[in-house]
C-alpha positions as CSV (number, residue, x, y, z in Angstrom):
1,X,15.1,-20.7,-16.5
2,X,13.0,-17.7,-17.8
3,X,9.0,-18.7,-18.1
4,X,7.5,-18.5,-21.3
5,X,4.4,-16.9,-20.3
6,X,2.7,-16.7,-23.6
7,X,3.5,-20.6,-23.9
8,X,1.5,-21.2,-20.8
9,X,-1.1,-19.4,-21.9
10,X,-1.6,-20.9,-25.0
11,X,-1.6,-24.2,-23.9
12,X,-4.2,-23.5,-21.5
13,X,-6.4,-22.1,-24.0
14,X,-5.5,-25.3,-26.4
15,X,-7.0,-27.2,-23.0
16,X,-10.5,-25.2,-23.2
17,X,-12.3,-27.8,-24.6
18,X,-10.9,-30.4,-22.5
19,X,-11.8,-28.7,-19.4
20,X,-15.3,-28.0,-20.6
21,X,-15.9,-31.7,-21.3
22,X,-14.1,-32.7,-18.0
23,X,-16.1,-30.5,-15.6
24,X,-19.3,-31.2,-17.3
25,X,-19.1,-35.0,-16.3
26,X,-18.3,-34.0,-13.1
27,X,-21.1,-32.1,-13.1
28,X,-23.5,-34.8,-14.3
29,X,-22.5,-37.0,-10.9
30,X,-24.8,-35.7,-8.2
31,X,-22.3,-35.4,-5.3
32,X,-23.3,-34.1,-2.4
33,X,-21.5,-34.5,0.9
34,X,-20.7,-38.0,1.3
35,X,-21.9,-39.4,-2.1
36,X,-18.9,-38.8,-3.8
37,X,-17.8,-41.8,-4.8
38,X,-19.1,-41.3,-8.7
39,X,-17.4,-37.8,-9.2
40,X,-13.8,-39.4,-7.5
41,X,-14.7,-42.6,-10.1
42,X,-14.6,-40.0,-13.0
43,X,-11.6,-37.5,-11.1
44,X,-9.3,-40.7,-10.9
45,X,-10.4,-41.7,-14.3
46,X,-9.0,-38.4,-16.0
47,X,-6.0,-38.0,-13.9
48,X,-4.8,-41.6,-14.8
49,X,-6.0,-41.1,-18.7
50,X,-3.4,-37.7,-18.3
51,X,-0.2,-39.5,-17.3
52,X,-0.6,-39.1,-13.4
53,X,2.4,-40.3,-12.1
54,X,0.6,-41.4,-9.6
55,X,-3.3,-41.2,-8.5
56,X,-5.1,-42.8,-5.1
57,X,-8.0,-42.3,-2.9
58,X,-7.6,-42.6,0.3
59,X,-9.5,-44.0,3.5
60,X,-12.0,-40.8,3.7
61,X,-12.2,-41.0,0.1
62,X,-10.1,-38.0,-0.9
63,X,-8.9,-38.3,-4.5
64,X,-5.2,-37.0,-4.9
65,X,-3.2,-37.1,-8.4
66,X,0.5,-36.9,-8.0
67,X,3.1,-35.6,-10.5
68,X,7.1,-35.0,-10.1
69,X,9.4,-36.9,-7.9
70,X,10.7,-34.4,-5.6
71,X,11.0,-34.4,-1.6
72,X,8.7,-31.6,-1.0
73,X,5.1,-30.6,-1.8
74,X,3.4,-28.0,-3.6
75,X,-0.4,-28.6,-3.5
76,X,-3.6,-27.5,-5.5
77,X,-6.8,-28.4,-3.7
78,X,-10.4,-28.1,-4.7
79,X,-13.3,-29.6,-2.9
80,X,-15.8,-32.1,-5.1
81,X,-18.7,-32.3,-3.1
82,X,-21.7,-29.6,-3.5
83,X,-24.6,-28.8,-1.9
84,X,-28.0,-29.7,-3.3
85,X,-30.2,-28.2,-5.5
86,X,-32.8,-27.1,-3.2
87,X,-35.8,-26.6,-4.6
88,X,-36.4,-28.2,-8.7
89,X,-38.6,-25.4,-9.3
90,X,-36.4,-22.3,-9.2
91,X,-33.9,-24.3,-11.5
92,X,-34.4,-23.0,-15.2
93,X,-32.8,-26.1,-16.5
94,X,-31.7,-29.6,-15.0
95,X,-29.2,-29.0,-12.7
96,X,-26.9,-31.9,-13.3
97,X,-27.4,-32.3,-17.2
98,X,-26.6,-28.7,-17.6
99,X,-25.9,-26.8,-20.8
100,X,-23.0,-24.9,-22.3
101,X,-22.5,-21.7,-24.2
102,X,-19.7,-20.4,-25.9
103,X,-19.1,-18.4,-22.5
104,X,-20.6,-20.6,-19.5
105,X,-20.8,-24.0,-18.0
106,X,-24.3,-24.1,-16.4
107,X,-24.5,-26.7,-13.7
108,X,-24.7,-27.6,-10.0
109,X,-20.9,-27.3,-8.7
110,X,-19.4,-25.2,-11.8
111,X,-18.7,-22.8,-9.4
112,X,-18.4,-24.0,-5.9
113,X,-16.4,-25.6,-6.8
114,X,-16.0,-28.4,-9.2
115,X,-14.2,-25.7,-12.0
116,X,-11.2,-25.6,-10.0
117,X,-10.8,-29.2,-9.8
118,X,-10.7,-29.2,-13.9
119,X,-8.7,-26.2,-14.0
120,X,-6.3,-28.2,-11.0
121,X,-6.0,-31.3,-13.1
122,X,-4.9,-29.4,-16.8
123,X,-2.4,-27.4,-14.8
124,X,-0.7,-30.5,-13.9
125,X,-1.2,-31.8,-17.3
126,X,0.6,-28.8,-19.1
127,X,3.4,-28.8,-16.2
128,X,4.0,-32.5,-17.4
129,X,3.8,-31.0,-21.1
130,X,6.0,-28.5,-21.3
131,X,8.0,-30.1,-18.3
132,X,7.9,-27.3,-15.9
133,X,7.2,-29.3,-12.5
134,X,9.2,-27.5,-10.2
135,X,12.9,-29.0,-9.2
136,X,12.6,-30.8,-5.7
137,X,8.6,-30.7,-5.9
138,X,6.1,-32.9,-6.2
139,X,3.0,-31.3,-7.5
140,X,-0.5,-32.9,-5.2
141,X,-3.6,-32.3,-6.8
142,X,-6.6,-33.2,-4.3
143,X,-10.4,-33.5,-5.0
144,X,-11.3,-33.6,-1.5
145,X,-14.4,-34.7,0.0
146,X,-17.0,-33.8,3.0
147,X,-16.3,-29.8,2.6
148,X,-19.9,-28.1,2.3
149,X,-20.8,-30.6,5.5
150,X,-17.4,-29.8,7.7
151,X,-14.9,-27.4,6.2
152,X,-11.9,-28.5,6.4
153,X,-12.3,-32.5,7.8
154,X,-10.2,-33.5,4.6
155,X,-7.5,-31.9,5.4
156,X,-7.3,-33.2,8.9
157,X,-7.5,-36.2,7.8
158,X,-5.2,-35.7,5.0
159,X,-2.5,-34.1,8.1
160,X,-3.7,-36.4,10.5
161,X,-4.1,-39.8,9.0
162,X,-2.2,-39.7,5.2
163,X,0.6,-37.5,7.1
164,X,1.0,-35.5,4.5
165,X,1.9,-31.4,4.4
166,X,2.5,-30.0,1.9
167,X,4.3,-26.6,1.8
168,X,2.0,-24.5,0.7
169,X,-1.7,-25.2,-0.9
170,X,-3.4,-23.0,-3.3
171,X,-7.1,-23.4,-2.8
172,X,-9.5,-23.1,-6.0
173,X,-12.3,-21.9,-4.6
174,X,-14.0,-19.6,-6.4
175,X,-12.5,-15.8,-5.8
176,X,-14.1,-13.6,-8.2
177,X,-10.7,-13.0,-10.5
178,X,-9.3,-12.1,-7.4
179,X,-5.7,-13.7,-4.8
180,X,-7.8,-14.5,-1.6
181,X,-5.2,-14.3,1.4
182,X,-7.6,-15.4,3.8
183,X,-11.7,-15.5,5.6
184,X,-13.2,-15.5,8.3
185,X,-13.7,-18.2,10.6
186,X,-16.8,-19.8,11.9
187,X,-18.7,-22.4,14.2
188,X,-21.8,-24.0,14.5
189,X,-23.4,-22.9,17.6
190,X,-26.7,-25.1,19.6
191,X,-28.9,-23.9,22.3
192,X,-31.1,-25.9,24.4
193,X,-33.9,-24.7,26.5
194,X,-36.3,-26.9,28.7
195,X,-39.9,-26.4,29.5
196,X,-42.2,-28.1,31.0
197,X,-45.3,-29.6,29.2
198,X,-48.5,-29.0,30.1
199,X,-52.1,-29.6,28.7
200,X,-52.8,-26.7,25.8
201,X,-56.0,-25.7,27.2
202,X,-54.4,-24.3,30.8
203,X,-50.9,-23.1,29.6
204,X,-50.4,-21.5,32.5
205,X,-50.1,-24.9,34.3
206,X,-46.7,-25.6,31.9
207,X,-43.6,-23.2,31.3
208,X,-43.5,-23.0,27.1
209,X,-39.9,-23.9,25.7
210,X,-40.7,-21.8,22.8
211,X,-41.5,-18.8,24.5
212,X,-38.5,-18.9,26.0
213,X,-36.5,-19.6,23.1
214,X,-38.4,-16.7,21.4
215,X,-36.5,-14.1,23.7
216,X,-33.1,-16.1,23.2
217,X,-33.6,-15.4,19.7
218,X,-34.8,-12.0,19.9
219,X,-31.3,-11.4,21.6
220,X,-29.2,-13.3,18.9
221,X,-31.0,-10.9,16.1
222,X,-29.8,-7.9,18.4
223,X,-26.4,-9.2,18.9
224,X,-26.0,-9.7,14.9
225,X,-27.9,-5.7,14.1
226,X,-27.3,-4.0,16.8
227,X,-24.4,-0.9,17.1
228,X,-21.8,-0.8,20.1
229,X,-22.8,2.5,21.4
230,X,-23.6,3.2,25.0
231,X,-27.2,3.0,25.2
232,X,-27.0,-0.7,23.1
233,X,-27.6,-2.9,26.3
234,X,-26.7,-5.6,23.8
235,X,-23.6,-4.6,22.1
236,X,-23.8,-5.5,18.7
237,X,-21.0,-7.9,16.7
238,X,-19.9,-5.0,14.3
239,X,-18.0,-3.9,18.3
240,X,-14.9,-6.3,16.8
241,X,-14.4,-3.5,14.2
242,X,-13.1,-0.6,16.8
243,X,-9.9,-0.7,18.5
244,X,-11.9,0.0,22.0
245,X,-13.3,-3.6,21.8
246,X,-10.4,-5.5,19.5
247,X,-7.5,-3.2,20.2
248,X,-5.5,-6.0,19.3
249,X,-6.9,-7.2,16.2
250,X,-9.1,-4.6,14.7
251,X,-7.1,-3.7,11.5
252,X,-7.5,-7.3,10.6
253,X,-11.0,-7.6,11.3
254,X,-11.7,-4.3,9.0
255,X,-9.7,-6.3,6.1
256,X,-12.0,-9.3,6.9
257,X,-15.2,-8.0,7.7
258,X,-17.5,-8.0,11.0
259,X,-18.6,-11.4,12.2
260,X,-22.4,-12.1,11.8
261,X,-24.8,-14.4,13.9
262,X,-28.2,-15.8,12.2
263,X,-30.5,-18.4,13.6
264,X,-30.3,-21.3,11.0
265,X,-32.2,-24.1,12.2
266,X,-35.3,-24.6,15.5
267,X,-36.4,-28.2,16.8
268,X,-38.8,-28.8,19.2
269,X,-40.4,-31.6,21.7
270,X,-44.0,-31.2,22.8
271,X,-46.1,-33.9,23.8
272,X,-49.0,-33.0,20.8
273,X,-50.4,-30.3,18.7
274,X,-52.6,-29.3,22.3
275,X,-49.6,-29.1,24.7
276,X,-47.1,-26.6,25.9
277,X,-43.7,-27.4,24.3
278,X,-41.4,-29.0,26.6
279,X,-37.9,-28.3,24.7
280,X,-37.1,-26.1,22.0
281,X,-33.2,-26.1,20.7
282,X,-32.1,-23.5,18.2
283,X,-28.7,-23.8,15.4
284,X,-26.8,-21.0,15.5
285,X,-24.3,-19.9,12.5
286,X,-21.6,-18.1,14.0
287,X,-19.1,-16.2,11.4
288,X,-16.1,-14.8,13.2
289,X,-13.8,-12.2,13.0
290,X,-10.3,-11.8,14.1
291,X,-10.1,-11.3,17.8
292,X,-13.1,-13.8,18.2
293,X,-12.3,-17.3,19.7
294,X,-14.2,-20.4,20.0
295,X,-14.9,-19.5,23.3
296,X,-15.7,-15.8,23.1
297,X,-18.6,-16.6,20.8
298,X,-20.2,-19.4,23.4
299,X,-19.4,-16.8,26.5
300,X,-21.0,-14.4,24.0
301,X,-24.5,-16.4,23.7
302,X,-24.2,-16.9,27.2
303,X,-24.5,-13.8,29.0
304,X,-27.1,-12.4,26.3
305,X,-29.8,-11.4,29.0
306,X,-32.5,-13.6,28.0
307,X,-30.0,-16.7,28.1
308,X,-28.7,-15.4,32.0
309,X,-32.7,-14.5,32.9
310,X,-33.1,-18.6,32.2
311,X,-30.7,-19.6,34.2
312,X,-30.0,-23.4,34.1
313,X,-32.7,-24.5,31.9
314,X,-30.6,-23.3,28.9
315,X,-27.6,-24.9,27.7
316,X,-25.6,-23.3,25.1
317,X,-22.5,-25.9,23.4
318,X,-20.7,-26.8,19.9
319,X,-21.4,-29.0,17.6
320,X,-19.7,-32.3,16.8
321,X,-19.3,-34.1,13.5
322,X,-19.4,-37.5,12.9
323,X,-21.4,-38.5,9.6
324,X,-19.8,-41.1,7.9
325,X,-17.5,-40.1,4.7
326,X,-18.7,-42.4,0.8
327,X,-16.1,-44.3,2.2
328,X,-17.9,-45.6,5.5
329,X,-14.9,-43.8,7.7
330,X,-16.0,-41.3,9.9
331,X,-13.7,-39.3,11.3
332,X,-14.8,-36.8,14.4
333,X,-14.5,-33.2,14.4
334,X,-15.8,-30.2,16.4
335,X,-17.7,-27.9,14.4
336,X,-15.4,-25.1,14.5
337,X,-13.5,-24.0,11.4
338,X,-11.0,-21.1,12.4
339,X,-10.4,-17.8,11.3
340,X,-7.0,-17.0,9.4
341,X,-5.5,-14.2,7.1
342,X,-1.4,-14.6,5.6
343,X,0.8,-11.9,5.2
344,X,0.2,-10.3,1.7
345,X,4.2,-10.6,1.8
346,X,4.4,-14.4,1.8
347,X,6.2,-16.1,-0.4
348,X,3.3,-17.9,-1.7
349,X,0.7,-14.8,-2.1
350,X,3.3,-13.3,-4.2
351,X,4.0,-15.9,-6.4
352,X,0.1,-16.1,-7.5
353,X,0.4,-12.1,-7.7
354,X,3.5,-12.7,-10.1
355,X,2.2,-15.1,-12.1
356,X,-1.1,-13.4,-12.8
357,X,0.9,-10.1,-13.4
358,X,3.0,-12.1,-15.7
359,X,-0.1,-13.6,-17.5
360,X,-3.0,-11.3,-17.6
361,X,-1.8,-8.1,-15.5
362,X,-2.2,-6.7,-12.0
363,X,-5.8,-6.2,-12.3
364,X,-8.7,-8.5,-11.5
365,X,-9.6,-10.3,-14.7
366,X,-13.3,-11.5,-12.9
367,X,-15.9,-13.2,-14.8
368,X,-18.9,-10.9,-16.0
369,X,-21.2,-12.1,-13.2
370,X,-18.6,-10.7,-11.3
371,X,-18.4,-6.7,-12.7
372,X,-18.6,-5.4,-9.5
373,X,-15.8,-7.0,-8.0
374,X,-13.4,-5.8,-10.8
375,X,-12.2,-2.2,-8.7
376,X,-11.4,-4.2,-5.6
377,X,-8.1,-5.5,-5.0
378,X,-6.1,-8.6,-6.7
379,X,-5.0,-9.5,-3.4
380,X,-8.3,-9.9,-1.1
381,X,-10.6,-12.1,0.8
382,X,-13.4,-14.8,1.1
383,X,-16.5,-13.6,2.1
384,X,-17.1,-17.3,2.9
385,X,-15.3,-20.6,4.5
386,X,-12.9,-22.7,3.0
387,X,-10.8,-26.3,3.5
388,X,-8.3,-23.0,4.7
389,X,-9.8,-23.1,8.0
390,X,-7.7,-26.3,8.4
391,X,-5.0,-26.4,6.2
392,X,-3.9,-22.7,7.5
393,X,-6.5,-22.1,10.5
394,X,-5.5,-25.3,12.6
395,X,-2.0,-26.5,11.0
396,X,-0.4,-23.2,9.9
397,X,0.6,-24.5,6.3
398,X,0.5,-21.5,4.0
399,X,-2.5,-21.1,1.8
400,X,-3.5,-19.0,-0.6
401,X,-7.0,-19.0,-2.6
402,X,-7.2,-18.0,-6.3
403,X,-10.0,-20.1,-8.5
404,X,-12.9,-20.5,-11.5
405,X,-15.9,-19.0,-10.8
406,X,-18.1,-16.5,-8.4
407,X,-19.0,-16.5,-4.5
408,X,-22.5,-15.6,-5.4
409,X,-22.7,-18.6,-7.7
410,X,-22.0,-21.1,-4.6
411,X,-25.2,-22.2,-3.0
412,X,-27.3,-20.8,-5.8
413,X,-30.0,-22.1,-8.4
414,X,-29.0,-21.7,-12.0
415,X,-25.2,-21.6,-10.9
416,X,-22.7,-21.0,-13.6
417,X,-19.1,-20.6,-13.9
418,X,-17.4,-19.4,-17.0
419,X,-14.9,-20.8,-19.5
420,X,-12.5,-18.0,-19.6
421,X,-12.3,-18.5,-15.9
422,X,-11.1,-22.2,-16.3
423,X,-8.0,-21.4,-18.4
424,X,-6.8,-18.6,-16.9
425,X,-6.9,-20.5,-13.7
426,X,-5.1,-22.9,-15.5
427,X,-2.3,-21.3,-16.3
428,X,-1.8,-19.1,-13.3
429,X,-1.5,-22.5,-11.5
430,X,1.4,-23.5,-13.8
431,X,3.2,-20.1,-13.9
432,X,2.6,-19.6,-9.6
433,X,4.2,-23.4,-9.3
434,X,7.2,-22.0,-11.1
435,X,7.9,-19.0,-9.5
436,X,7.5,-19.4,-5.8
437,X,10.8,-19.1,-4.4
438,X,10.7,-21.3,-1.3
439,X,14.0,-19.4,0.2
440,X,11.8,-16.3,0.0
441,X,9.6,-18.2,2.9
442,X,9.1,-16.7,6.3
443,X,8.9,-19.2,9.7
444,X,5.2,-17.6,9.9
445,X,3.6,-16.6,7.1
446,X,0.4,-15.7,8.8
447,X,-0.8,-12.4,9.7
448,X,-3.7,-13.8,12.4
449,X,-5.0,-17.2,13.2
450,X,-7.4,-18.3,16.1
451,X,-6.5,-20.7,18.3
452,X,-7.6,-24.3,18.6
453,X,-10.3,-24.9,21.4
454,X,-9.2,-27.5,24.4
455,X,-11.1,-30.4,22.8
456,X,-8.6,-32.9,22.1
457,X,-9.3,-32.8,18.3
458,X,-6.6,-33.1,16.2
């Protein structure tokens, strides 16, 4: 059966107003990480007033609305939770009552990232209306939970514990009017370093965990700015690029980017305000790169000279994640989310390229907070994480981003995300459903993916 394009489209746009109002209540339910339970409340309230076939939450408090009645899955996920607003001050308005224009939604989580869940939940609804859920499919629409705390938890959990996989999943994440095929990866690094305390007055009697920490980071600034030339004793990250120090993955890493290290959090133990500091611990965020593993990038921090001229009084190690979901469950994870890029060949890449060539042409059709973006390519990348690191970085199941909104909106005061973006999205979900042909699927549609660590984390 030939799409009707035009159809699509115009009963997205009939669904403007519907999406506005729907993502503005979200919006009005402060939900950050692990206090989701009012913005799931109003998800499974819409999807049931649409016809659902079928709508649950599950034990980590995942929302999923079901439609069609076939064997396999197709899936359309969009995380709820957002960060927070940071600081009241640099917010022009109220965050969470927001305002509209005839252009923008203005609201914590228009963007990142509660626009695709809207945008998620009409596509469904106009599938159901003009009946184009696709024969043998069921169509899973997820509002998942926990992602700006642990990319990507959801979907183990949704693997793990609801057994479900899907056979591909189209992430709405916010891509700038671009196809995203893939990110880079990244982990959450700590490093320890003990002291000894001493009275303030005679510090040379203690050895200052601080000062020590000082030249660790010193070394991580260098490892994130510095070249890879000869005379750079510390050869900077930006070495993953050329095929001398990646000769195996350096094309990829080009099409992703270089992976970056910043210092993101220090703590400290010191007996009082006139005493040596006896401990000093440092966060590190670690973006990766293909080529880089889990254990390259701890190696990495460990030979940095500062680190080796410590010796044993420094500890470098991952973090673990254990906070418990709205839900009370807590499910465990390593804070490592890992790099992945698909083929832009794949079955599913090409049917969101079709369907927007279909709909709105081959060209980026990107919000105006988004101009410069225009002149890159349809089909590109994230410049940050996703629930991909999971779905496709630890399980392999295709995924492919393409969703309301702007990257630099995520994380940001005043964020804003844009109507035009909500139906477009829309209908490219319906039309992309339609046409993925699943016989057109390859046994591995992924162009790189890091490898698990040896933590027995599922």
């Amino acid at each position: 059966m030939a799409l009707d394009f035009e159809k699509i489209k115009q009963a997205a746009e009939n669904y403007r107003p519907d999406m506005v109002r729907f993502l503005r209540e979200m919006i009005s339910h402060p939900s950050e990480s692990c206090e989701e339970k009012e913005v799931v409340s109003c998800i499974k309230a819409e999807m049931e007033k649409l016809g659902f076939d079928k709508v649950e939450v599950d034990g980590l408090g995942n929302v999923i609305g079901w439609i069609g009645d076939g064997d396999k899955i197709m899936a359309i996920d969009s995380h709820i939770d957002t960060v927070g607003i940071g600081n009241i001050d640099n917010w022009e308005h109220d965050p969470y009552q927001g305002y509209e224009t005839d252009e923008i939604i203005y609201g914590r989580g228009g963007s990142d990232q509660e626009g695709g869940m809207a945008s998620a939940v009409y596509s469904a609804k106009i599938m159901k209306d003009l009946n184009l859920i696709p024969e043998g499919y069921k169509v899973m629409i997820v509002g998942s939970v926990q992602e700006e705390d642990c990319d990507g938890m959801c979907w183990q959990y949704i693997y793990n514990k609801d057994k479900i996989v899907p056979e591909f999943v189209i992430s709405t994440e916010p891509t700038d009017g671009g196809i995203y095929r893939g990110h880079r990866g990244r982990m959450e690094i700590r490093v320890d370093v003990k002291g000894i305390s001493c009275h303030g007055s005679a510090p040379e009697r203690g050895d200052n965990a601080i000062y020590k920490m000082a030249d660790i980071i010193a070394d991580v600034r260098s490892l994130n700015e510095n070249g890879c030339s000869d005379s750079d004793e510390i050869k900077g990250l930006v070495k993953m690029l050329e095929p001398e120090f990646n000769p195996e993955h350096y094309e990829d890493a080009r099409f992703l980017g270089r992976g970056t290290c910043t210092v993101s959090q220090i703590f400290f133990t010191s007996p009082s305000r006139c005493a040596v500091a006896d401990s000093c611990a440092i966060s590190i965020d670690r973006r990766m790169t293909a080529g880089e593993t889990w254990d390259s990038c701890l190696e990495e921090i460990r030979q940095l000279p500062s680190c080796k001229k410590y010796g044993d009084d420094v500890k470098v190690s991952m973090y673990m994640y254990d906070r418990p979901s709205w839900t009370g469950e807590v499910y465990e994870t390593e804070c490592y989310f890992p790099t992945w890029i698909n083929k832009e060949s794949a079955a599913h890449v090409q049917a969101l390229f079709d369907a927007h060539k279909a709909l709105y042409g081959d060209k980026r059709q990107s919000s105006p907070s988004s101009a410069d973006k225009r002149n890159r390519p349809l089909i590109d990348k994230w410049t940050f994480s996703t629930n991909g690191v999971a779905i496709q970085g630890r399980y392999g199941i295709p995924c492919v981003g393409f969703g309301p909104g702007a990257e630099s909106q995520a994380h940001a005061p005043n964020e804003v995300t844009y109507k035009d973006d909500l139906v477009r999205c829309a209908a490219v979900y319906v039309a992309a459903l339609n046409l993925y042909n699943g016989e057109n699927k390859d046994d591995d549609v992924t162009q790189f993916r890091a490898g698990k660590t040896d933590n027995d984390i599922q």
